[in-house]
C-alpha positions in Angstrom: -25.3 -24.6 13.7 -23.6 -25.3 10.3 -23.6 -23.2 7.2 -25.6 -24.2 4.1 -23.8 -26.9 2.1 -24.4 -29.1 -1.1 -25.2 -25.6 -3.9 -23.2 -24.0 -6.4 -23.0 -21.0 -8.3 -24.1 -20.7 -12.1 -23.1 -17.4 -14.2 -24.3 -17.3 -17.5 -23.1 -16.1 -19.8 -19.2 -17.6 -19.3 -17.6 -14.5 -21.3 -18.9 -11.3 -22.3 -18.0 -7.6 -22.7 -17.9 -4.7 -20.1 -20.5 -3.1 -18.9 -22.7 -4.5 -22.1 -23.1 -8.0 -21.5 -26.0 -8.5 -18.7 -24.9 -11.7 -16.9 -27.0 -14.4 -14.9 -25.9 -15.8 -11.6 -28.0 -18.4 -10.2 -27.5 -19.9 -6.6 -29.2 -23.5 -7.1 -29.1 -26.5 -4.7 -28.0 -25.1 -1.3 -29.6 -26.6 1.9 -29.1 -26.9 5.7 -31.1 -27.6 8.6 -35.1 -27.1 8.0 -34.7 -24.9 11.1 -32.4 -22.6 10.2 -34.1 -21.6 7.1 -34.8 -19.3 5.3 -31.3 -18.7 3.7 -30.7 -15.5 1.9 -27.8 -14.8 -1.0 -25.3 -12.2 -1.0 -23.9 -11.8 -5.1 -20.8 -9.9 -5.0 -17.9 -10.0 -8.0 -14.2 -9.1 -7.7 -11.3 -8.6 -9.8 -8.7 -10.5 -7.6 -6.8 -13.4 -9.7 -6.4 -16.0 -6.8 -8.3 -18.6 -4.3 -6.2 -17.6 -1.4 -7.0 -13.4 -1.8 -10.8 -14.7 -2.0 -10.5 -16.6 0.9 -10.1 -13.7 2.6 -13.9 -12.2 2.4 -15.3 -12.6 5.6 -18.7 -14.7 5.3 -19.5 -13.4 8.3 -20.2 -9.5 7.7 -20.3 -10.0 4.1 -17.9 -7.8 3.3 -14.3 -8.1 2.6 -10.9 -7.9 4.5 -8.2 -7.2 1.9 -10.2 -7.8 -1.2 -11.9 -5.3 -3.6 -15.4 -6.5 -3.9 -18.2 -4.9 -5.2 -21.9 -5.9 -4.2 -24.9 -6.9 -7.1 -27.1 -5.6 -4.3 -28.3 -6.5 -0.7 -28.7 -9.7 0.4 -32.1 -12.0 0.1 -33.9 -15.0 0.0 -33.7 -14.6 -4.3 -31.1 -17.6 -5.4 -30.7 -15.4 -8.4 -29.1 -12.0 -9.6 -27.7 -10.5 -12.4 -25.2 -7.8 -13.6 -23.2 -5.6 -15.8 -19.7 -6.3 -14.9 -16.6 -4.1 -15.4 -13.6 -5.6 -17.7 -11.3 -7.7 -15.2 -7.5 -7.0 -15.3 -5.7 -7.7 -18.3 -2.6 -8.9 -16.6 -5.2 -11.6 -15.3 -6.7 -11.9 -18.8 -9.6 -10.1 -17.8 -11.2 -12.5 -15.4 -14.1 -11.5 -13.0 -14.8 -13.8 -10.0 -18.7 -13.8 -9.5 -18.9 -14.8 -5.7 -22.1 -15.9 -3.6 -22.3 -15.8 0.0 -25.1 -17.8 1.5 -26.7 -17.4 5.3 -29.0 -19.6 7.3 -31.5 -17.7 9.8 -28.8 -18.0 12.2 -25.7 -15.8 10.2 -23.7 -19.0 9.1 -22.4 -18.7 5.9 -20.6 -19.9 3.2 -19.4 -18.8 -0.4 -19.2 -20.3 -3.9 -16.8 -18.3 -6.8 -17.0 -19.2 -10.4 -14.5 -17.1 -12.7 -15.8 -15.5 -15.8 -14.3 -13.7 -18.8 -15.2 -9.8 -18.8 -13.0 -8.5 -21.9 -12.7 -4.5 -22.5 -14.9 -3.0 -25.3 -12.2 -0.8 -27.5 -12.8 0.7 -30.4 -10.4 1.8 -32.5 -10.5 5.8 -34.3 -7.3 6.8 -36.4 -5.1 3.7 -35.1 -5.6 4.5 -31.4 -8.2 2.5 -29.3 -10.6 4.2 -27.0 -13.8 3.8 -25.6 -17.4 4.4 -27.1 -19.0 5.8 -23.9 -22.4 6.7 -25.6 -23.1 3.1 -25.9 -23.2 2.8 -21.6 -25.3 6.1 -21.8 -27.6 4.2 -24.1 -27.8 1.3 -21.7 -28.3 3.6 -18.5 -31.1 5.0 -20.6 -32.9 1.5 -21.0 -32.8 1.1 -17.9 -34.1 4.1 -16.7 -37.1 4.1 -19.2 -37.8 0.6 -17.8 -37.9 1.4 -14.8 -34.8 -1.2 -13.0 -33.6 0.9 -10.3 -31.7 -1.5 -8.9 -30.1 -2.8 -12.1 -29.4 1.0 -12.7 -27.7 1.4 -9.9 -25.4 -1.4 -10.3 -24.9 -0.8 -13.9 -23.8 3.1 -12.3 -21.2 1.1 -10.0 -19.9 -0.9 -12.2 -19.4 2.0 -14.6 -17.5 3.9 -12.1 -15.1 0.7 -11.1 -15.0 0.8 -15.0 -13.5 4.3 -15.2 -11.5 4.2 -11.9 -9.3 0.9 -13.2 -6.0 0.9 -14.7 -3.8 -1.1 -16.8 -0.2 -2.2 -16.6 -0.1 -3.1 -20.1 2.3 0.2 -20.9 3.6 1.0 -18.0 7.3 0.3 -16.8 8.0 -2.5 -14.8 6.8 -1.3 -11.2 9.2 -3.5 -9.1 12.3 -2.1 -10.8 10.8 1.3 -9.7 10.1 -0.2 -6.4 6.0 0.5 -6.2 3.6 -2.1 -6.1 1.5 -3.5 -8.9 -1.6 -1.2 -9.9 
């Protein structure tokens, strides 16, 4: 048995802001063998910069070995998703890689990435930048009133990777104090 072949992965938009700009991933064009249908879709995203660290998520368990990713939702026979996305690392100017994993009936898989742009939303009071908040509480609130759970509870997720992430933009250089990079 051999994993589904021949599809891509769409995001749309390419570039957008964090945690305001709803994006569309779409899973088009993937076949295998008529028996080992149905396939179902896994949409993940991750912050890491390079092909080699997301070669390391497991297709298998879809989940990851090494790599920080962070789930749209549970897998399903939908070919489509979409999300509010965290900013990606500046020091990788800010690029999110949207990732698909897709099964046949019989757990083979295979992935797709597509990097996207996912810039920080600053505003700037009395020559310092910061962040609005009250704008993401206005979104959570749309979503609530219309009733999304599930976009709701990404949005939440997505929110808290927001506020858990740092930047190395100011900081000293961390090999010359001998710790790794944040």
């Amino acid at each position: 048995n051999g994993p589904p072949t021949s599809g891509i992965l769409q995001v749309d938009p390419p570039f957008g802001e964090e945690l305001e700009t709803l994006f569309s991933l779409r899973a088009p064009y993937w076949t295998d063998d008529p028996s080992d249908y149905p396939l179902s879709y896994n949409f993940q995203y991750s912050l890491e910069n390079t092909e080699e660290t997301l070669s390391s998520i497991n297709t298998n368990s879809n989940s990851s070995n090494q790599v920080s990713v962070f789930s749209l939702g549970s897998s399903s026979e939908k070919s489509y998703s979409s999300g509010y996305f965290s900013s990606g690392l500046a020091e990788n100017n800010h690029t999110v890689y949207c990732i698909v994993i897709v099964s046949d009936f019989y757990s083979a898989s295979t992935k797709s990435y597509q990097p996207i742009i996912v810039n920080k939303t600053v505003v700037s009071k009395n020559g310092e930048e910061s962040v609005d908040y009250s704008r993401y509480a206005s979104i959570l609130a749309k979503l609530r009133m219309s009733g999304q759970s599930n976009a709701m509870l990404q949005f939440i997720n997505a929110g808290i990777n927001n506020l858990a992430s740092t930047t190395c933009l100011y900081s000293p250089n961390c090999g010359e104090l001998n710790r790794e990079k944040c």
